[in-house]
C-alpha positions as CSV (number, residue, x, y, z in Angstrom):
1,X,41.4,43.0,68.4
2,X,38.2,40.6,67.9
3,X,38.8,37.9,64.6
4,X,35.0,38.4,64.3
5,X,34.1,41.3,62.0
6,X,30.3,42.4,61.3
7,X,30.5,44.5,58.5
8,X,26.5,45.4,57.6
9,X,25.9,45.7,61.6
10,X,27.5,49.3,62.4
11,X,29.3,50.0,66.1
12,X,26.6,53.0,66.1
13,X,23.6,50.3,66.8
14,X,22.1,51.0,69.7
15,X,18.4,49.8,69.4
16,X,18.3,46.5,70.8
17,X,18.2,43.3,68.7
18,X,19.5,40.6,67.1
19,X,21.3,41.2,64.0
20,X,22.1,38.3,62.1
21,X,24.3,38.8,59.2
22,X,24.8,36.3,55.8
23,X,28.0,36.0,54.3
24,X,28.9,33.9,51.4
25,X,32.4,34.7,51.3
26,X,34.6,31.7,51.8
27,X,31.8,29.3,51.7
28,X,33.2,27.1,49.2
29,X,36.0,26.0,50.4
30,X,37.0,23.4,46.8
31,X,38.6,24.9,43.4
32,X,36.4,26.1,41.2
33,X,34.7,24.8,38.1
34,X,35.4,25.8,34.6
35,X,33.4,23.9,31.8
36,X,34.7,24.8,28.6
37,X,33.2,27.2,26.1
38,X,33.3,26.4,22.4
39,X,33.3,28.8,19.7
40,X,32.8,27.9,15.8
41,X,33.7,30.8,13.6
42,X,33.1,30.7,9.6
43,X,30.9,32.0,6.6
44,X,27.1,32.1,6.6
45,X,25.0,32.2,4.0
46,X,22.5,35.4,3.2
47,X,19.7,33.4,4.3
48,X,20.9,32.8,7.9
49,X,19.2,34.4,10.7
50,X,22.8,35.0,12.6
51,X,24.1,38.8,12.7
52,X,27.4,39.0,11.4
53,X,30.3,39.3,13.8
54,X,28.0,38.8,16.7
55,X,28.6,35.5,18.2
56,X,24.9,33.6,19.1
57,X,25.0,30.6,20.9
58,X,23.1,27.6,19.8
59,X,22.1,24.4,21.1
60,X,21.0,22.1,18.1
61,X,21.9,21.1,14.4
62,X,18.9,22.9,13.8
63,X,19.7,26.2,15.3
64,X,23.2,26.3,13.6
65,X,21.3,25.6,10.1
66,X,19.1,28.6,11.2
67,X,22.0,30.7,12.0
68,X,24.5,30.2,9.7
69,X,22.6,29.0,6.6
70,X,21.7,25.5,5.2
71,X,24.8,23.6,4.1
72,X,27.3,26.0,5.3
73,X,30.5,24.6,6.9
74,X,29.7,26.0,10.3
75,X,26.2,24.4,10.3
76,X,28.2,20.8,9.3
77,X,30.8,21.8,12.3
78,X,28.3,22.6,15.0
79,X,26.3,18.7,13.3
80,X,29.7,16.6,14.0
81,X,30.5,18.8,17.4
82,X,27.1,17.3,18.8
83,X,27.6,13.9,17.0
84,X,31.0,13.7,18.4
85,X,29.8,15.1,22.0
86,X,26.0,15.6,22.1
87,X,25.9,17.0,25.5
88,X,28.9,20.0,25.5
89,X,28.1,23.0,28.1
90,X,28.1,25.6,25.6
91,X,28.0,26.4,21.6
92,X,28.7,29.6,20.3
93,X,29.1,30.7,16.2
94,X,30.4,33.5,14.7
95,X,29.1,34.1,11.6
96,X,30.9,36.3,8.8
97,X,29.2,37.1,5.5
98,X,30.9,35.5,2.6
99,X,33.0,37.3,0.6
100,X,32.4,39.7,-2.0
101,X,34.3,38.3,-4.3
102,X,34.1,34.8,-3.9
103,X,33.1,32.0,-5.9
104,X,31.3,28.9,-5.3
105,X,33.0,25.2,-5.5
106,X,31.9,22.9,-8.6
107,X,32.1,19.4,-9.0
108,X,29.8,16.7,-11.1
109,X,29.1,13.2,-11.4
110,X,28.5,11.5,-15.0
111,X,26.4,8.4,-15.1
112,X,26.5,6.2,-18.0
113,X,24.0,2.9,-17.5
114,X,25.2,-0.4,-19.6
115,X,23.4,-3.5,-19.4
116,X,21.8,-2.2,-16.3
117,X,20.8,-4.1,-12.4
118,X,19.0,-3.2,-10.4
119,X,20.2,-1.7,-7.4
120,X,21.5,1.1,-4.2
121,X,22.9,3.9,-5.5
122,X,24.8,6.0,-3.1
123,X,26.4,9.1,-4.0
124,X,28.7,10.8,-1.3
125,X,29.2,14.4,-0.7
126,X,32.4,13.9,2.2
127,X,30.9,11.5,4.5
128,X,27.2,12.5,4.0
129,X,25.7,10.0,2.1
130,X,22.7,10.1,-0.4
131,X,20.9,7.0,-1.6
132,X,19.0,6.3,-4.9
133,X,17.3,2.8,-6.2
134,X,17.8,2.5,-9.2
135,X,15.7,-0.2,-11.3
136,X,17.6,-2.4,-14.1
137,X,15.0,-0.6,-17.1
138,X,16.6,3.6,-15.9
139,X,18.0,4.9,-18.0
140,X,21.8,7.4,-17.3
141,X,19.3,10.4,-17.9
142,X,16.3,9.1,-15.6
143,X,19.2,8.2,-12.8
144,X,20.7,11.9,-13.3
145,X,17.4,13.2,-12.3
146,X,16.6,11.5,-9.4
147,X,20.3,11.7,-7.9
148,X,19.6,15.5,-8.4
149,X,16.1,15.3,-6.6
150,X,17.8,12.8,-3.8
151,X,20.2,15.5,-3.2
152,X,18.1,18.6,-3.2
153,X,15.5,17.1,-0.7
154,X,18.5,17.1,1.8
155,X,18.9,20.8,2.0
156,X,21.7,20.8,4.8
157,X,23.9,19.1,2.5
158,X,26.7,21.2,1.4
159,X,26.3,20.9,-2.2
160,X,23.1,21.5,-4.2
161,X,22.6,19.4,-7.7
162,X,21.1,20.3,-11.1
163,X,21.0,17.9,-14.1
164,X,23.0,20.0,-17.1
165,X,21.5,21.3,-19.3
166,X,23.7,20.1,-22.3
167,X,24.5,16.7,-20.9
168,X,21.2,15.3,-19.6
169,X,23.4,12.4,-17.7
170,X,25.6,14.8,-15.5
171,X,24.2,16.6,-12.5
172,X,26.3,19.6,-11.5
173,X,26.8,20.5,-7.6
174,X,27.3,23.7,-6.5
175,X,28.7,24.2,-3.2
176,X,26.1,26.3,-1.0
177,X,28.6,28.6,0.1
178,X,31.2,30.8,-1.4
179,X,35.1,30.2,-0.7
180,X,37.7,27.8,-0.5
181,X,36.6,25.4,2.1
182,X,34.2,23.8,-1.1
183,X,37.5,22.4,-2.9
184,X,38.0,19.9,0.0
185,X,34.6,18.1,-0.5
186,X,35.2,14.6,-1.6
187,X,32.6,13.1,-4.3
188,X,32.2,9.6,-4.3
189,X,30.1,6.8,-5.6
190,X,28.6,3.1,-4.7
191,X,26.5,1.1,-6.6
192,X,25.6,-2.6,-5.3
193,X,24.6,-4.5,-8.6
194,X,26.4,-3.9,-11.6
195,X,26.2,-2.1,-15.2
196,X,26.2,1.3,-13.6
197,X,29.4,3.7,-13.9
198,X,30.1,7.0,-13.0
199,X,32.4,9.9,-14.2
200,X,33.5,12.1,-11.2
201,X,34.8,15.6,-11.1
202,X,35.6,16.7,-8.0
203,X,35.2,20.4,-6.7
204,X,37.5,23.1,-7.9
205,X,37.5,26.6,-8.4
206,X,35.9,27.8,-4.5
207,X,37.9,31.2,-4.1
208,X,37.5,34.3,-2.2
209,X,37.3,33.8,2.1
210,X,36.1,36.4,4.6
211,X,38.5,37.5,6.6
212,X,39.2,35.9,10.3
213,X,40.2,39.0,11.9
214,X,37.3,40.4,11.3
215,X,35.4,37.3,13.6
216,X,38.6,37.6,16.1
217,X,37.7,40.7,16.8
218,X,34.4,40.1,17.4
219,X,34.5,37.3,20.5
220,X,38.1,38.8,21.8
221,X,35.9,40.8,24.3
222,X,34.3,37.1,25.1
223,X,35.4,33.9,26.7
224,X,35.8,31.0,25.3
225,X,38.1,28.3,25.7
226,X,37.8,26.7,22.7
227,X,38.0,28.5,19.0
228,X,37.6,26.4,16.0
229,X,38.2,27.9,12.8
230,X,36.8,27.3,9.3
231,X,39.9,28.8,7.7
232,X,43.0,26.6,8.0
233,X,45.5,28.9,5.5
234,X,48.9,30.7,6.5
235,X,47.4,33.7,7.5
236,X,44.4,32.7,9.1
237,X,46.5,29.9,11.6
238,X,48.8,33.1,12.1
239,X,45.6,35.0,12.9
240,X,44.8,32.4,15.6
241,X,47.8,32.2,17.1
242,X,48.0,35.9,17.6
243,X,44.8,36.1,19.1
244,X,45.7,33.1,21.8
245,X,48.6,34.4,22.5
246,X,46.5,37.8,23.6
247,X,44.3,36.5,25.7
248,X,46.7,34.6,27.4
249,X,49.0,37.0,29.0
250,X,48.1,38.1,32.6
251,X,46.0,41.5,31.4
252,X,43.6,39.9,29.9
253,X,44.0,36.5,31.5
254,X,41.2,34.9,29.6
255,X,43.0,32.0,27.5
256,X,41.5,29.4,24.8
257,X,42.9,27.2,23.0
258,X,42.3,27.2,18.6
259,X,41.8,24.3,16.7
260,X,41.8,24.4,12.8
261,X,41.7,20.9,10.5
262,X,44.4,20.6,7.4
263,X,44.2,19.0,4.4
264,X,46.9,18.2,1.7
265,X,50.0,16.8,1.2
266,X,52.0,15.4,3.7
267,X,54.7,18.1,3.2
268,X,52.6,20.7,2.7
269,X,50.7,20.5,5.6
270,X,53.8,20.2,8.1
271,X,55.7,23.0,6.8
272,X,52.8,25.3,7.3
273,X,52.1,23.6,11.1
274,X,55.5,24.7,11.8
275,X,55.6,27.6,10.3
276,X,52.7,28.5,12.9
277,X,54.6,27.3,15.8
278,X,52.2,28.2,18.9
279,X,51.5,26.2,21.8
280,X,47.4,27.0,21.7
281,X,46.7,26.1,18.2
282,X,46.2,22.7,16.9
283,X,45.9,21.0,13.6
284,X,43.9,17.8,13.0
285,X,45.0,15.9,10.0
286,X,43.6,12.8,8.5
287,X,44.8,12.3,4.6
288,X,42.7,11.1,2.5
289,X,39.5,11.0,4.7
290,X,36.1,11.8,3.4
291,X,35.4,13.9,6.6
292,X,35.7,17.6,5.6
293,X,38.7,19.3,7.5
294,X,36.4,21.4,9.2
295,X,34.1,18.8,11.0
296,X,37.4,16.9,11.8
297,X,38.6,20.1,13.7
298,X,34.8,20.4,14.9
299,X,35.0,16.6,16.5
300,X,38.6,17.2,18.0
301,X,37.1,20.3,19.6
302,X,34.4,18.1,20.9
303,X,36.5,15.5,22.7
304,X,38.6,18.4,24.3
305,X,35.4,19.8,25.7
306,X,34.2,16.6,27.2
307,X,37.0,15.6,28.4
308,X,36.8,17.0,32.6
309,X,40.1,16.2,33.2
310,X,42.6,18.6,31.1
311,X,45.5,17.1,31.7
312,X,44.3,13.6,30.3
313,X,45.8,12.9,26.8
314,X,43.5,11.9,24.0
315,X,45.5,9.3,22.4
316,X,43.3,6.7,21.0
317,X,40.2,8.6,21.6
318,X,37.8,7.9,18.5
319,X,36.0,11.0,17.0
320,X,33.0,9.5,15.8
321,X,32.0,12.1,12.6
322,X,35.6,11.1,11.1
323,X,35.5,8.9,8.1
324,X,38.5,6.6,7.7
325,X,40.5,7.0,4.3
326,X,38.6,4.6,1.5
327,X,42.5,3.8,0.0
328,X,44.7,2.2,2.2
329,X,47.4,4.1,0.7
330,X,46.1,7.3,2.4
331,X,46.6,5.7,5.8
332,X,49.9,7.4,7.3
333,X,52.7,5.3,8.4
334,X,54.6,5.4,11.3
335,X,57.1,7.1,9.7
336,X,55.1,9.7,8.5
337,X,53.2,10.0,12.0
338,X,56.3,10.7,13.7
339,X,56.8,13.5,11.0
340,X,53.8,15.3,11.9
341,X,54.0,15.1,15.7
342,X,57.7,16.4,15.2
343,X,56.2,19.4,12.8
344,X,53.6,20.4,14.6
345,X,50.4,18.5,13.1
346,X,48.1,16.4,14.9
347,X,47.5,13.2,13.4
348,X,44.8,10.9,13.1
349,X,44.5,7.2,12.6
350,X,42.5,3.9,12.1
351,X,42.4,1.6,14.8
352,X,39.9,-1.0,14.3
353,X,38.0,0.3,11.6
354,X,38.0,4.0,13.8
355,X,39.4,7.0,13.4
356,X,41.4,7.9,16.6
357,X,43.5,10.5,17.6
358,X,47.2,9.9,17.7
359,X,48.1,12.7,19.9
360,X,47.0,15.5,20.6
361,X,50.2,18.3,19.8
362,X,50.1,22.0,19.4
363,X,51.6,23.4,16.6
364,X,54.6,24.7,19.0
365,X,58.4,22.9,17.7
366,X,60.7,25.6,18.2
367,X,61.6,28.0,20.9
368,X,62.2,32.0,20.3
369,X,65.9,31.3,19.0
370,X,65.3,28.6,16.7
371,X,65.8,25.6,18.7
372,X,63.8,22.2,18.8
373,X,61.8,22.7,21.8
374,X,58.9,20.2,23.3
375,X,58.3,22.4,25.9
376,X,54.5,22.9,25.0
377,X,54.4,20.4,22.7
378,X,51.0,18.5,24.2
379,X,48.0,21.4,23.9
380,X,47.1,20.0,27.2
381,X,50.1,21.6,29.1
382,X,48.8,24.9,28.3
383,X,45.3,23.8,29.3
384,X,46.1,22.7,32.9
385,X,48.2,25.9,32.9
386,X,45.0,28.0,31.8
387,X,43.2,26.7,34.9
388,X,46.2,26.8,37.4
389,X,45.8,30.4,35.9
390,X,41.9,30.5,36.1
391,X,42.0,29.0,39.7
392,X,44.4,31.1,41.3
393,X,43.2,34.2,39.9
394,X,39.3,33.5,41.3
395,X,40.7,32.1,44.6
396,X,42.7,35.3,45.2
397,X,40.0,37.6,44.2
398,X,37.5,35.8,46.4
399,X,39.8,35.7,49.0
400,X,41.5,39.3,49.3
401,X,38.7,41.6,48.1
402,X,38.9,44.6,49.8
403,X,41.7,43.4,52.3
404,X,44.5,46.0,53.6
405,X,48.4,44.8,52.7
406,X,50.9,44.9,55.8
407,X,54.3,43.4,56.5
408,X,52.6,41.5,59.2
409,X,49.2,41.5,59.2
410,X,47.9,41.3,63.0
411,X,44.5,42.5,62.2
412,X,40.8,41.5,60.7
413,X,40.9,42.3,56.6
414,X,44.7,42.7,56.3
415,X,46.8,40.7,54.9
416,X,50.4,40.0,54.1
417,X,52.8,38.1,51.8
418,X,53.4,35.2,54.1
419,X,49.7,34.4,54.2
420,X,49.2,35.1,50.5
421,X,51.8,32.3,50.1
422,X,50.1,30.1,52.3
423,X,47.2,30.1,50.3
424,X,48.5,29.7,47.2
425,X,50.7,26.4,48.4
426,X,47.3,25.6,50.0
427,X,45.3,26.0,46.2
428,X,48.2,24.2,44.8
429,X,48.4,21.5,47.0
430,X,44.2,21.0,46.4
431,X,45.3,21.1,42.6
432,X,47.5,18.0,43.5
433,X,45.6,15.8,45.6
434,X,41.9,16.6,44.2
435,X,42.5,17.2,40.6
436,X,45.7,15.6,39.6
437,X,46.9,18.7,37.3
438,X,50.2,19.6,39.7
439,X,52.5,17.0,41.2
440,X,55.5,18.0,43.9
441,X,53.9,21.1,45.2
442,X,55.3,20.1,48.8
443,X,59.3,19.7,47.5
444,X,58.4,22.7,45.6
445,X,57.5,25.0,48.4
446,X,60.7,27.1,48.8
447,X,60.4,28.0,45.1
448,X,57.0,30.1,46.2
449,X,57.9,33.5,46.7
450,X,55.9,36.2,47.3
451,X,57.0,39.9,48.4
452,X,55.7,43.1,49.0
453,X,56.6,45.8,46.1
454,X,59.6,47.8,46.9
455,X,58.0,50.6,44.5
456,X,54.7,50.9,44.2
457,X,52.8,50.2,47.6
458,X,49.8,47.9,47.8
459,X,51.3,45.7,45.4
460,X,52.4,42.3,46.0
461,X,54.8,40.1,43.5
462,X,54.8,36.3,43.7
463,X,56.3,33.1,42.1
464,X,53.7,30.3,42.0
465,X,55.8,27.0,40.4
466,X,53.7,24.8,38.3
467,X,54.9,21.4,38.1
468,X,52.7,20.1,35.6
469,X,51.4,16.3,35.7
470,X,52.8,14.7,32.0
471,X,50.7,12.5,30.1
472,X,51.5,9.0,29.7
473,X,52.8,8.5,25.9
474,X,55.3,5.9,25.8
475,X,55.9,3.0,27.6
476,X,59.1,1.1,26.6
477,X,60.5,-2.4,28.3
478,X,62.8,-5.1,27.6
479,X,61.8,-8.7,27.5
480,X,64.4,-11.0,28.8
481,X,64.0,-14.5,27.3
482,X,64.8,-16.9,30.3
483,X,65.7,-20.9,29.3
């Protein structure tokens, strides 16, 4: 029988002519592309345009700010996302409405002006920075009200400011937006003469969070490959990592990673990393920075998403909205680097005045019985496995749609195991040489093994192995002193 198969042109044609038929199918021949898609989820404000639950994808500072709300966390996420990567394929939020019950963070500054210079006065809200002059005749009220005026012109900021009204020398901030992400705004001060001094009270008592499963639900029926969270607590990591973990299996085959920034002490924060223990969700943590937790997680996000290559490591790669620590003290030591990557938190450090990333591990330390495991300890493992995934799947479907299944397939449209296989070695091989995710494909060749279904006919069961290309983390030598 003919190899040449005109399917729009029947047999019955008998009216002379030339019939010329297009096909697509097969015409490209390389592996396909997948640019990732990032979603922020978190609280909006009342007065954003965004519906909530309904993820609306945006392509500016401005849009977000629209969406979400002036001053909310995901309008500061989607700010250092672009800052960090200005030029990502595509930005999604999910908006939630705050919660009932929650309260707003509070913090204030004091002044208190003493044989006064003039001067710059800077007041910090995390690493957003307002600036004041200040003249050497102000007085601590006068400077109150213009810090509170300064502040209040910049309505994105995430904290607006009011002069008390008992104390005309303290403005009060009130965080924007309700719930707990407002306690992890750092207040800070800078004033370049002298004779100016400032009483700070950092933000306490932001309660009451929406609840993540609620925007999980929402974009599970979407794709994205990318999920940063504004929550970062227990339940809402253990949220995450249920939700990865669902889109991952072979059903639903549609798998992201989640990214969520901690903050707090050393211990804290790596007993709850490990307490997570999933291969897809990562936690950025930079003590003592003045870079809010969630716009750390947001520029981590960022440099996954730029980054073509998924089986590149990150180490050393500088996120850009990331403030270094202002105390030296905060900086982590080797020592306690080693303790994170070991627990399942991703740290951060200074490298020539930069924040970097150390490395960039999942939250994965343990296998099901307990025992130390590194087996997806780099998030990029399970991203190169996503696409082997992602290619396999979309090379397949291209290539078998509507085929017949034989033992031996001696016909047009049929196929059979042996050829299957050949294609997927084939894939695998392109996954080597043109992408550099797989290495070994060739000395792994018996270990592909695909056979027809003793049970259910039309069926076809295979083994693809996936030797996955490591990243390069340590490099260790001896140096050999020669008189």
């Amino acid at each position: 029988m003919s190899s040449v198969v005109i399917s729009s042109v029947p047999p019955s044609t008998r009216k002379p002519g030339t019939y010329l038929e297009i096909n697509t199918r097969g015409a490209k021949a390389g592996l396909p592309v997948s640019a990732d898609k990032v979603v922020l989820i978190g609280h909006k404000r009342p007065t954003g345009t965004a519906v909530p639950a309904v993820p609306v994808q945006v392509f500016s500072v401005e849009e977000a700010r629209a969406a979400a709300g002036m001053g909310t966390p995901l309008a500061l996420m989607v700010q250092a996302l672009i800052e960090q990567s200005p030029y990502l394929a595509e930005v999604w939020l999910c908006c939630l409405q705050e919660a009932g019950g929650g309260a707003v963070a509070v913090g204030s500054i004091t002044f208190t002006a003493s044989s006064l210079q003039a001067g710059t006065l800077t007041v910090q809200i995390g690493r957003h920075a307002v600036q004041v002059t200040v003249a050497a005749t102000d007085a601590s009220t006068a400077i109150a009200t213009a810090v509170t005026q300064a502040i209040n012109e910049q309505g994105w900021l995430p904290f607006s400011a009011a002069v008390d009204g008992v104390d005309l020398t303290k403005v009060n901030l009130t965080a924007r937006c309700k719930g707990t992400h407002g306690n992890a705004w750092v207040l800070r001060t800078e004033y370049t003469a002298t004779g100016l001094s400032t009483l700070i009270v950092q933000p306490t008592s932001g309660a009451g969070d929406a609840t993540i499963a609620t925007a999980l639900t929402a974009i599970y029926p979407a794709d994205f490959d990318i999920v940063v969270s504004e929550w970062s607590d227990a339940t809402a990591l253990a949220a995450l990592a249920d939700h990865t973990e669902a889109l991952m299996g072979p059903m639903e085959a549609r798998p992201c990673i989640a990214l969520a920034g901690v903050v707090g002490a050393l211990g804290t924060v790596t007993t709850l990393t490990a307490s997570i223990n999933s291969g897809a969700v990562g936690c950025p943590y930079m003590r003592g920075s003045r870079t809010h937790p969630v716009e750390i997680a947001a520029a981590v996000a960022a440099a996954f998403a730029s980054e073509s290559d998924r089986a590149r490591p990150l180490n050393g790669n500088t996120l850009k909205p990331v403030v270094p620590p202002d105390s030296l003290a905060n900086y982590l030591s080797r020592t306690e680097q080693e303790s994170c990557l070991a627990n399942g938190a991703m740290p951060l450090e200074v490298v020539n005045g930069k924040s970097t990333i150390v490395r960039t591990v999942s939250t994965y330390v343990t296998n099901s019985l307990g025992d130390a495991d590194d087996t997806l300890l780099d998030l990029q493992t399970l991203r190169v496995l996503f696409y082997v995934q992602y290619a396999l799947r979309v090379k397949f479907r291209e290539a078998l749609q509507g085929a017949k299944l034989a033992d031996d397939a001696k016909t047009p449209n049929t196929t059979d195991p042996a050829k299957m296989r050949a294609l997927a070695i084939g894939w695998c091989l392109q996954m080597e040489t043109e992408l550099g995710y797989l290495e070994n494909v060739e000395a792994n060749k018996d270990r592909f093994v695909f056979e027809r279904d003793a049970s259910v006919s039309g069926r076809v069961n295979a083994r693809i192995p996936a030797d996955i290309v490591d990243g390069l983390h340590v490099f260790a030598a001896a140096i050999d002193l020669i008189l």
